[in-house]
ZAMARBA-373753 format. One record per residue (C-alpha): residue number from 1; residue in one letter; x, y, z. Coordinates in pm, 1 decimal. Last residue first. Layout:
BEGIN
<rec><pos>NUM</pos><code>A</code><x>X</x><y>Y</y><z>Z</z></rec>
...
This chain:
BEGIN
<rec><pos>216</pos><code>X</code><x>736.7</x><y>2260.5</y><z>4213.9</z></rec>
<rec><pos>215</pos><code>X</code><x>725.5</x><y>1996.2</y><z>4449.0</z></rec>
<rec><pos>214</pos><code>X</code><x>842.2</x><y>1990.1</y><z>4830.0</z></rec>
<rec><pos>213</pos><code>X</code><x>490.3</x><y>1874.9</y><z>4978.8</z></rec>
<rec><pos>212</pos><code>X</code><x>262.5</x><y>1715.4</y><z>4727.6</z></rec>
<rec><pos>211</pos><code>X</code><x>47.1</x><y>1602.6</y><z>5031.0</z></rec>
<rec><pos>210</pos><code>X</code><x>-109.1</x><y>1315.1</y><z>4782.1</z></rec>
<rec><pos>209</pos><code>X</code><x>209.5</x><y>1236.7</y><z>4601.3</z></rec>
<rec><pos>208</pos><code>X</code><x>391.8</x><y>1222.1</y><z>4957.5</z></rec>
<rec><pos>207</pos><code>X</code><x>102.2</x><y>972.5</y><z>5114.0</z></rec>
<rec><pos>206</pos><code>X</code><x>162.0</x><y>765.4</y><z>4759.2</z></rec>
<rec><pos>205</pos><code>X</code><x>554.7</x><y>766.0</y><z>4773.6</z></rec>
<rec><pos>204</pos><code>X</code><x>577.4</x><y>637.4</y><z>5140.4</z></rec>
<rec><pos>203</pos><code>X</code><x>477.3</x><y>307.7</y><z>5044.9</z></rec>
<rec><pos>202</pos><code>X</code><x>681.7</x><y>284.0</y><z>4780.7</z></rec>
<rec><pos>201</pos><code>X</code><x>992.7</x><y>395.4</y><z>4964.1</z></rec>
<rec><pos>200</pos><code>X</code><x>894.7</x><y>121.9</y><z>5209.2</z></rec>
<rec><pos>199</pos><code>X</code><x>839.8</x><y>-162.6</y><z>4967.3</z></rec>
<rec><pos>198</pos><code>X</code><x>1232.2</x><y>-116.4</y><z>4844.9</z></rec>
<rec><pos>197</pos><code>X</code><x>1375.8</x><y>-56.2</y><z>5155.8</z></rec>
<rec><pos>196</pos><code>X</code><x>1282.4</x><y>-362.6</y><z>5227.5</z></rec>
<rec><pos>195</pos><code>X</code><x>1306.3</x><y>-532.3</y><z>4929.9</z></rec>
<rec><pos>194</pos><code>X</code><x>1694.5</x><y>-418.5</y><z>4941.8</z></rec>
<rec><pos>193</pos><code>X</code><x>1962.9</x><y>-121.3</y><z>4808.7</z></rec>
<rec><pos>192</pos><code>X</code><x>2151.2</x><y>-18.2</y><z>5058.2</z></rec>
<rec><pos>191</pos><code>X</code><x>2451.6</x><y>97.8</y><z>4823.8</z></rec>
<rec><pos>190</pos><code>X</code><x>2218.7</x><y>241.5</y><z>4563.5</z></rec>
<rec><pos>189</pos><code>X</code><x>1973.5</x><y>401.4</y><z>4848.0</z></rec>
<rec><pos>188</pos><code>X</code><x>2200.1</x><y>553.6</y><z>5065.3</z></rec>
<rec><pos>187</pos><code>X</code><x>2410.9</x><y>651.6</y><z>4717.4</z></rec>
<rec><pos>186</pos><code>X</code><x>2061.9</x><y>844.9</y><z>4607.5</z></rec>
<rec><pos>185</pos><code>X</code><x>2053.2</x><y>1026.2</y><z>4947.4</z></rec>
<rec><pos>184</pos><code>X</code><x>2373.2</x><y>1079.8</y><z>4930.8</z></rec>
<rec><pos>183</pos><code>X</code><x>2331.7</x><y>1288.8</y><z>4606.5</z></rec>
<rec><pos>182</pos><code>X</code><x>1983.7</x><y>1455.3</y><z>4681.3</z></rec>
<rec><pos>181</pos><code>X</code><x>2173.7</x><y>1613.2</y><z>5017.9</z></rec>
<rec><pos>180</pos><code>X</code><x>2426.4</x><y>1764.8</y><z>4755.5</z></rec>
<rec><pos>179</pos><code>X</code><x>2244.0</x><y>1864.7</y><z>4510.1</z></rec>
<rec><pos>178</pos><code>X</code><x>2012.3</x><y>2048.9</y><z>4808.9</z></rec>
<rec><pos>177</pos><code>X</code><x>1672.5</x><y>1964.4</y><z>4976.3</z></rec>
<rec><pos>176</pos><code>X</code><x>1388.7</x><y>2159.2</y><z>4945.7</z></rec>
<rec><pos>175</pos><code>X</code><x>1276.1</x><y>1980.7</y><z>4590.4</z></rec>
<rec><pos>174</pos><code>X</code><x>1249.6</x><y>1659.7</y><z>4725.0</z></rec>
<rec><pos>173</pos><code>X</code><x>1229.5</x><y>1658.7</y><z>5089.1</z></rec>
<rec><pos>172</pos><code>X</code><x>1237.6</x><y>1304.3</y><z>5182.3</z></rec>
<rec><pos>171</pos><code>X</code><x>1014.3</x><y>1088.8</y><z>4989.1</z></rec>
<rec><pos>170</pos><code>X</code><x>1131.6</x><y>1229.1</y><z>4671.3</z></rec>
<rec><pos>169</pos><code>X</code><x>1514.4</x><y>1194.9</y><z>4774.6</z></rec>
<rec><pos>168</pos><code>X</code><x>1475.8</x><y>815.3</y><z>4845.7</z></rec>
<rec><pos>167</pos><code>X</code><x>1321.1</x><y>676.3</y><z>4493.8</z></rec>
<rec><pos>166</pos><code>X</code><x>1035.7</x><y>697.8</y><z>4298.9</z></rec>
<rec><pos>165</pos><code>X</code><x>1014.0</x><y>718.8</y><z>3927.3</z></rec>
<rec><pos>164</pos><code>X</code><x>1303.6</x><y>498.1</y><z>3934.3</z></rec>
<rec><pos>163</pos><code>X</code><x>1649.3</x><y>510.2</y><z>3765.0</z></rec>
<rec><pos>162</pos><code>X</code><x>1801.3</x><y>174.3</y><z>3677.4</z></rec>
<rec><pos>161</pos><code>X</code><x>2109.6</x><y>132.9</y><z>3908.5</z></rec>
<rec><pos>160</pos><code>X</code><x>2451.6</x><y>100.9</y><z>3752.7</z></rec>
<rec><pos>159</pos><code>X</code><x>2382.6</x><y>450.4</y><z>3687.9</z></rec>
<rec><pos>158</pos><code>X</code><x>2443.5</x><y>569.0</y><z>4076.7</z></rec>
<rec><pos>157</pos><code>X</code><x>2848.5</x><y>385.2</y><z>4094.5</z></rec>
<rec><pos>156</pos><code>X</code><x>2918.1</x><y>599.4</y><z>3752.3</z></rec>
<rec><pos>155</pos><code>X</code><x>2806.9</x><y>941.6</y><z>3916.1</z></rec>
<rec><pos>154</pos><code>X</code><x>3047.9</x><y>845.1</y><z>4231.9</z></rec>
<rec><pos>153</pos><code>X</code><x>3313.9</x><y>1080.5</y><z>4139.0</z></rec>
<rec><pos>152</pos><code>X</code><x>3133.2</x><y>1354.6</y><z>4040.3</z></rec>
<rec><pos>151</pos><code>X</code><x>2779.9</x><y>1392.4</y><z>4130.6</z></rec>
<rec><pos>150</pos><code>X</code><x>2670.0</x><y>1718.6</y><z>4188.2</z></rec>
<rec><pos>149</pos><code>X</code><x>2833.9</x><y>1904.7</y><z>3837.7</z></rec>
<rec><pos>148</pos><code>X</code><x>2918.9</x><y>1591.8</y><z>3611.3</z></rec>
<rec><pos>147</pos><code>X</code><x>2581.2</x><y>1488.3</y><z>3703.8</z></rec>
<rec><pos>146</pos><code>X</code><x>2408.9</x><y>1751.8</y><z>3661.7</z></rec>
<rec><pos>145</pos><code>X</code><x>2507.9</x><y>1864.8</y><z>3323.7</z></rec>
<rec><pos>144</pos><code>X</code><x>2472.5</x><y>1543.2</y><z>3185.4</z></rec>
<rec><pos>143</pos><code>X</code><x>2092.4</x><y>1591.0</y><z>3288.2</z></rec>
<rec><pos>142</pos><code>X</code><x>1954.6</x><y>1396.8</y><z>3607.0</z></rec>
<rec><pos>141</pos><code>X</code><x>1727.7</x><y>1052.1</y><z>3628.5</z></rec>
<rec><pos>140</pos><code>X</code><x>1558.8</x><y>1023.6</y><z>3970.7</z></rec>
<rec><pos>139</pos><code>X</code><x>1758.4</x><y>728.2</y><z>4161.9</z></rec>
<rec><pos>138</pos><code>X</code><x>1553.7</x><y>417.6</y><z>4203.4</z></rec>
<rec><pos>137</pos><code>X</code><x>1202.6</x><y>229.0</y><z>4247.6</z></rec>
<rec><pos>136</pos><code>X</code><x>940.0</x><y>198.1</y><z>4005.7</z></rec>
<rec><pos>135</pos><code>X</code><x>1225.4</x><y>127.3</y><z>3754.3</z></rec>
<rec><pos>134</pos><code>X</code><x>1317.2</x><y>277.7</y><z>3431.1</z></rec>
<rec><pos>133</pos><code>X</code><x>1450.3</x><y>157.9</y><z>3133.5</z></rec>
<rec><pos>132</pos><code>X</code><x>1295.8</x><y>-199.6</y><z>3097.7</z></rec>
<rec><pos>131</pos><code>X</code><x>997.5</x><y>-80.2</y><z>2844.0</z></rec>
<rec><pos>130</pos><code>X</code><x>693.1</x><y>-127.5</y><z>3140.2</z></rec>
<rec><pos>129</pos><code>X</code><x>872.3</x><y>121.4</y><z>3339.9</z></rec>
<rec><pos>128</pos><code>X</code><x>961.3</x><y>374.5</y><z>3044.2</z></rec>
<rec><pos>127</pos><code>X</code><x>584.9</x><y>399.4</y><z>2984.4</z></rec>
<rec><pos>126</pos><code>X</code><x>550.8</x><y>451.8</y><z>3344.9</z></rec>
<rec><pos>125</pos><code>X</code><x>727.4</x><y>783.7</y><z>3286.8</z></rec>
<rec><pos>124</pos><code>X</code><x>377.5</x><y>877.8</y><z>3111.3</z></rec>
<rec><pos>123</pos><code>X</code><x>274.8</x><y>919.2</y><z>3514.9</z></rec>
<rec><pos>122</pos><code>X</code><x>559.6</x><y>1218.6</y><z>3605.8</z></rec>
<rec><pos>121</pos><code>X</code><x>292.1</x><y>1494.5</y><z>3472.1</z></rec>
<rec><pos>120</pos><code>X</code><x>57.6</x><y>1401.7</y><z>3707.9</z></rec>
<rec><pos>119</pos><code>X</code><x>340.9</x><y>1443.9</y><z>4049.7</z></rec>
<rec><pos>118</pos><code>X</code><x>100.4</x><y>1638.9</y><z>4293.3</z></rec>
<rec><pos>117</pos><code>X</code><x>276.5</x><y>1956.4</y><z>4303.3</z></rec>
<rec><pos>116</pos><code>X</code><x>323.4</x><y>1922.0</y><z>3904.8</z></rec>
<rec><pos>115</pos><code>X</code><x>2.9</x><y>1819.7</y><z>3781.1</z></rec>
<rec><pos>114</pos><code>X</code><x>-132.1</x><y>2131.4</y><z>4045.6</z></rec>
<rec><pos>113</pos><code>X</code><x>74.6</x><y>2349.1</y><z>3900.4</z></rec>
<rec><pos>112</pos><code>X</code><x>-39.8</x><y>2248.0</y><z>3554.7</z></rec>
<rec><pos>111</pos><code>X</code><x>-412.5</x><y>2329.1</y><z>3677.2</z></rec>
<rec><pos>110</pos><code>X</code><x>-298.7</x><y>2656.6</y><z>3833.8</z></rec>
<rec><pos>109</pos><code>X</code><x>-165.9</x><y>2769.4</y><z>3510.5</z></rec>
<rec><pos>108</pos><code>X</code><x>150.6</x><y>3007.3</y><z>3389.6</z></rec>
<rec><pos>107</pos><code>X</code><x>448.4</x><y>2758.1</y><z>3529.0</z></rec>
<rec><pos>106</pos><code>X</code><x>740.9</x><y>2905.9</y><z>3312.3</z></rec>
<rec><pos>105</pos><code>X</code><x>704.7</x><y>3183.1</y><z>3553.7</z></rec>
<rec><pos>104</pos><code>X</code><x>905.1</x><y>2955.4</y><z>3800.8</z></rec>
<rec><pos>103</pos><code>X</code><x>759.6</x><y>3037.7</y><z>4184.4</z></rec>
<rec><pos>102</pos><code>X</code><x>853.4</x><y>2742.9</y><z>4335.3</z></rec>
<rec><pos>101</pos><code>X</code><x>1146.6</x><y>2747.9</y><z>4110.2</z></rec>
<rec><pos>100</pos><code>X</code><x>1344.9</x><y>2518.7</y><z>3869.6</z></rec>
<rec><pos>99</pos><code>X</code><x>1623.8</x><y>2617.5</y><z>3701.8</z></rec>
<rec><pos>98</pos><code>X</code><x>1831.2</x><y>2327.7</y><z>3805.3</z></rec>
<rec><pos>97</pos><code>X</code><x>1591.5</x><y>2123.1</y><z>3593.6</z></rec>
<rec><pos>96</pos><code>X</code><x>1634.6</x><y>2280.0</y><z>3265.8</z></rec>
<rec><pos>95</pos><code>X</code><x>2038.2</x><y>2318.5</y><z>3227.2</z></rec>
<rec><pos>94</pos><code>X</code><x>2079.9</x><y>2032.0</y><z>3035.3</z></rec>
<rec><pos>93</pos><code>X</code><x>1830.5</x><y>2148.2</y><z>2794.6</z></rec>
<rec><pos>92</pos><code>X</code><x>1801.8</x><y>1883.9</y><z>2501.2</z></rec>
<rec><pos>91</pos><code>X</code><x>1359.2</x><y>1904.0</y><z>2457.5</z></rec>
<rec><pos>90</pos><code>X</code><x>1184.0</x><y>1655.0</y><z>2227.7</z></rec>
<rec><pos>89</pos><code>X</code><x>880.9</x><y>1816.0</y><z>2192.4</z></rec>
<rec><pos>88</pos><code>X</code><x>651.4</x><y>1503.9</y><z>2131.5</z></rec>
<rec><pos>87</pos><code>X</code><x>286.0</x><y>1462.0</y><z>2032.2</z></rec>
<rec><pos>86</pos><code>X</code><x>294.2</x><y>1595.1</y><z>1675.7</z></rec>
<rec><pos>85</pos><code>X</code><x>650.6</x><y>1646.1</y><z>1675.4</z></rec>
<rec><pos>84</pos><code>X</code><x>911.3</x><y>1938.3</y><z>1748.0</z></rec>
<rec><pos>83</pos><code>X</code><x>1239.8</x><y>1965.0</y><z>1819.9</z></rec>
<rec><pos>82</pos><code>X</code><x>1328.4</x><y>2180.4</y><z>2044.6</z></rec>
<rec><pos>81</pos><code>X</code><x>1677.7</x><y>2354.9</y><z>2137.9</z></rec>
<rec><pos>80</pos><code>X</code><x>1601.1</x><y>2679.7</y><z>1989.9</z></rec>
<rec><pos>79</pos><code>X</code><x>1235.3</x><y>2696.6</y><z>1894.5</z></rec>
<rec><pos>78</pos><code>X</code><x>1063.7</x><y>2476.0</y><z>1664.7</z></rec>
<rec><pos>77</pos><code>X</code><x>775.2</x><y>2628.4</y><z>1441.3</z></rec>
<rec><pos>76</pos><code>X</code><x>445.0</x><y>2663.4</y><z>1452.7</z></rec>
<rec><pos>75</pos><code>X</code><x>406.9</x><y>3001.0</y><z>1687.5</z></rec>
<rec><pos>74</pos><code>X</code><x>371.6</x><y>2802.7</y><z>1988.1</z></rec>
<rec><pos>73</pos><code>X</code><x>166.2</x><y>3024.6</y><z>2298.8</z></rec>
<rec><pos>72</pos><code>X</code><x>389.6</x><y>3187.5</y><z>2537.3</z></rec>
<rec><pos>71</pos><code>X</code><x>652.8</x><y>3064.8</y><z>2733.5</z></rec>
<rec><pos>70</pos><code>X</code><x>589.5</x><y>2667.8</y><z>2870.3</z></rec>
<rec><pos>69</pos><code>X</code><x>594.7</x><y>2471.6</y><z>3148.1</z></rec>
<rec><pos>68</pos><code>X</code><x>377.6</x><y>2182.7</y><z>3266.7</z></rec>
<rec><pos>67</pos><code>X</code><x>407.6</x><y>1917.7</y><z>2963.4</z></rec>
<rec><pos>66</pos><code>X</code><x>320.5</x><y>1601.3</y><z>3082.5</z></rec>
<rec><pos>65</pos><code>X</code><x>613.9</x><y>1397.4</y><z>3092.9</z></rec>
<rec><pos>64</pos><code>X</code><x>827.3</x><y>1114.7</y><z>2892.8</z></rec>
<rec><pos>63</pos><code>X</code><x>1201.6</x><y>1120.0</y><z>3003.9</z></rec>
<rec><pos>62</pos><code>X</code><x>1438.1</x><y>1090.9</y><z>2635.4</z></rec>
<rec><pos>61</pos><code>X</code><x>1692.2</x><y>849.7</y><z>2799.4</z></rec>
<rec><pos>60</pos><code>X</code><x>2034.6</x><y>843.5</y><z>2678.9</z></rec>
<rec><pos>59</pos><code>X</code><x>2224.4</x><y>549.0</y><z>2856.9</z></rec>
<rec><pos>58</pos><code>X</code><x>2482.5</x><y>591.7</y><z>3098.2</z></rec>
<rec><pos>57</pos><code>X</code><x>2417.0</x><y>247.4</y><z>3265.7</z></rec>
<rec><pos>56</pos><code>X</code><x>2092.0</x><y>314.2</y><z>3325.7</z></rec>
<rec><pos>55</pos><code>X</code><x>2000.5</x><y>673.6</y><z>3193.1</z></rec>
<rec><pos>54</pos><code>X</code><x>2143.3</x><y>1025.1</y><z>3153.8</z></rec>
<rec><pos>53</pos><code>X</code><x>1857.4</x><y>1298.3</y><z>3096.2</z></rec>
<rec><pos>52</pos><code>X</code><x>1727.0</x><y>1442.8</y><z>2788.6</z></rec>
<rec><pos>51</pos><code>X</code><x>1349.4</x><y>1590.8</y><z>2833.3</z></rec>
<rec><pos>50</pos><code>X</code><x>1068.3</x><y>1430.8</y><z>2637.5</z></rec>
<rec><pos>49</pos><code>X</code><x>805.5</x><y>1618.8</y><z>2656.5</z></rec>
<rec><pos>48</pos><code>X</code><x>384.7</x><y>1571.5</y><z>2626.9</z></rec>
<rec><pos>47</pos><code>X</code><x>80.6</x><y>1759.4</y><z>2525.0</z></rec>
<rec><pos>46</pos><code>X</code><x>238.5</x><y>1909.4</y><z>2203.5</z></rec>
<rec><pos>45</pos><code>X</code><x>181.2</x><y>2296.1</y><z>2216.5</z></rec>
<rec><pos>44</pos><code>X</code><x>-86.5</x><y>2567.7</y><z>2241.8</z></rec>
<rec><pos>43</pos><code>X</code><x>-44.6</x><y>2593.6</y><z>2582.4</z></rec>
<rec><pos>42</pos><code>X</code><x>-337.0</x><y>2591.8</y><z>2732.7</z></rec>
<rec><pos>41</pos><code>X</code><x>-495.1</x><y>2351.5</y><z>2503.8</z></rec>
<rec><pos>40</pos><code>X</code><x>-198.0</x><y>2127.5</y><z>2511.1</z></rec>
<rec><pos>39</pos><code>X</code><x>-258.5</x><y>2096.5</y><z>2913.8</z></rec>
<rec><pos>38</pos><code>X</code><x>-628.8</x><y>2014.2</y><z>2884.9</z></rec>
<rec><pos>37</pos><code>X</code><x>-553.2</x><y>1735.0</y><z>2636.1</z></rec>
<rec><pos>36</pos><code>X</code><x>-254.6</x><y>1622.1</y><z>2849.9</z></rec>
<rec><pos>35</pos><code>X</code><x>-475.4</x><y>1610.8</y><z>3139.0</z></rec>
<rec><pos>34</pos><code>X</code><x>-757.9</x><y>1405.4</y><z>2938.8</z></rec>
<rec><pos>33</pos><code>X</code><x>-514.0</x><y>1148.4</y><z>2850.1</z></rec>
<rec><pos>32</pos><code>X</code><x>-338.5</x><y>1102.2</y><z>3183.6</z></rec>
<rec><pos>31</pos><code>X</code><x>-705.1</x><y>1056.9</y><z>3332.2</z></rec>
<rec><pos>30</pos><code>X</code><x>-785.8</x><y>757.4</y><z>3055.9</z></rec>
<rec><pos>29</pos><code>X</code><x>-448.3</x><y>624.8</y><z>3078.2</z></rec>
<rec><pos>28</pos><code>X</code><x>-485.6</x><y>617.4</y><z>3481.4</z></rec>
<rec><pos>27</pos><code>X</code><x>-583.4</x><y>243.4</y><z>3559.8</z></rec>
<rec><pos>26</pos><code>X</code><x>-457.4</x><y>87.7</y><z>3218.2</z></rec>
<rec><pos>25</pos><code>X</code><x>-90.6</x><y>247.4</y><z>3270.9</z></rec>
<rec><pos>24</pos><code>X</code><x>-122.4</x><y>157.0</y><z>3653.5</z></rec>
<rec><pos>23</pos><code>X</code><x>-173.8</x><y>-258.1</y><z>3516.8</z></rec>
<rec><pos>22</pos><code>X</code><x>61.4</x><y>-232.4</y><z>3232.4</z></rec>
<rec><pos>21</pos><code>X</code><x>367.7</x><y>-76.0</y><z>3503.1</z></rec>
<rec><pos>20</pos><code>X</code><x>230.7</x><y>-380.5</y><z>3729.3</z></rec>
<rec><pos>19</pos><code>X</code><x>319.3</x><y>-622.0</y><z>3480.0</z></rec>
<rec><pos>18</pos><code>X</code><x>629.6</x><y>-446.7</y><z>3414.5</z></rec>
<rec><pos>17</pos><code>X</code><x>737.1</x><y>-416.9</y><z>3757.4</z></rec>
<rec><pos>16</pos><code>X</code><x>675.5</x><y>-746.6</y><z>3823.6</z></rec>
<rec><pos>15</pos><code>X</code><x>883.0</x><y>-894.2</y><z>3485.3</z></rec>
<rec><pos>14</pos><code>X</code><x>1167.3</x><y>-680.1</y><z>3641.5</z></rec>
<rec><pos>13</pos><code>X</code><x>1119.4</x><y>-752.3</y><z>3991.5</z></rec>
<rec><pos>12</pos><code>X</code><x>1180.6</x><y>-1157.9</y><z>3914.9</z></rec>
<rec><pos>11</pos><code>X</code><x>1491.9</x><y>-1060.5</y><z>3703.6</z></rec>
<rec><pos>10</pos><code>X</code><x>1647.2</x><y>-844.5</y><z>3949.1</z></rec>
<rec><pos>9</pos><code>X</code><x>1512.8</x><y>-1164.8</y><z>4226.6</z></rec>
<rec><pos>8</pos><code>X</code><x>1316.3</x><y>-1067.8</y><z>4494.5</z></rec>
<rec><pos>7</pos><code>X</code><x>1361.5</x><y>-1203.7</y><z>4831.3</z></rec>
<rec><pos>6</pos><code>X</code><x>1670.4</x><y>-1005.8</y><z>4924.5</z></rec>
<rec><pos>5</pos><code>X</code><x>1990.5</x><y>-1212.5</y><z>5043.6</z></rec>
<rec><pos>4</pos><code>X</code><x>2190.0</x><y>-972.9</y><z>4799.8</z></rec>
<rec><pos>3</pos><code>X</code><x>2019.9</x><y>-700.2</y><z>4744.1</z></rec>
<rec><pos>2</pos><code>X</code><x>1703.2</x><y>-615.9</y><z>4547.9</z></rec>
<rec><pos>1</pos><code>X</code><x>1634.9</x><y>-313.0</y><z>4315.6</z></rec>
């Protein structure tokens, strides 16, 4: 996400953040594995979703994550809105992540609390990293729904950045902050986009992660 005057180049930070995308996906495959085995166990469903949000330049973008939420055990066959795979629940819920709650029933287990307060279930998104649809470093993907709601005028001026699996509103409140306050902070970091800011949101994600302050 470099600036003009920046050091890195877009295509430069591109090939790096695939490189390093293969070099975290090596490092905590074998951990991301045995979560999502622990995960389908206790929910009797596919280990991983893929939730619908908007992507770069408007693009669909099916978000990989660990599944975390879920009602009751699967009976075998898709519910309303799912689609189900072997792997995969494809889920098309535009409404999904404004309902979330620090207390959301959805979330029955302490261990997928835990992925979630500490950001586990947000690793397979490095998948999307190493494919050249997500960056380390940008605006969260939203649903449709979100960002015809929050975002209005200046929803077009946000995609024209790659969305990141870190970015300015994670490392600043996350989940206490409003639609609003999530909104300029993702237009403080489209419009000031540079290494700099670049290497410190970075280096504030992993202290954040660890505290998992402001997730639910």
């Amino acid at each position: 996400m470099p600036g003009p005057g920046s050091s890195f180049k877009p295509a430069a930070l591109s090939v790096c953040e695939r490189l390093a995308s293969v070099a975290l996906l090596l490092a905590v495959g074998p951990f991301v594995a045995g979560a999502g085995l622990v995960l389908s166990l206790l929910s009797g469903r596919s280990p991983l979703i893929a939730h619908r949000r908007v992507g770069w330049q408007g693009a669909t973008l099916w978000m990989l994550k660990l599944r975390t939420m879920w009602e009751g055990r699967a009976t075998g066959g898709p519910r309303s809105g799912w689609f189900a795979s072997s792997w995969i629940e494809y889920v098309d819920d535009p409404s999904g992540p404004e309902r979330k709650h620090p207390a959301d029933r959805r979330v029955t287990s302490h261990f997928a609390r835990f992925c979630r307060r500490h950001s586990i279930d947000e690793l397979p998104q490095l998948w999307h990293v190493l494919r050249g649809q997500m960056s380390l470093v940008g605006p969260r993907p939203v649903t449709q729904s979100e960002l015809d709601r929050y975002y209005g005028a200046v929803a077009w001026e946000i995609l024209q950045v790659k969305p990141g699996l870190a970015g300015l509103w994670q490392v600043s409140g996350r989940n206490r902050l409003t639609y609003a306050e999530r909104r300029d902070l993702d237009l403080q970091l489209v419009r000031g986009h540079s290494a700099k800011l670049y290497l410190q949101i970075l280096l504030r994600t992993v202290p954040e992660i660890w505290r998992g302050s402001g997730s639910w």
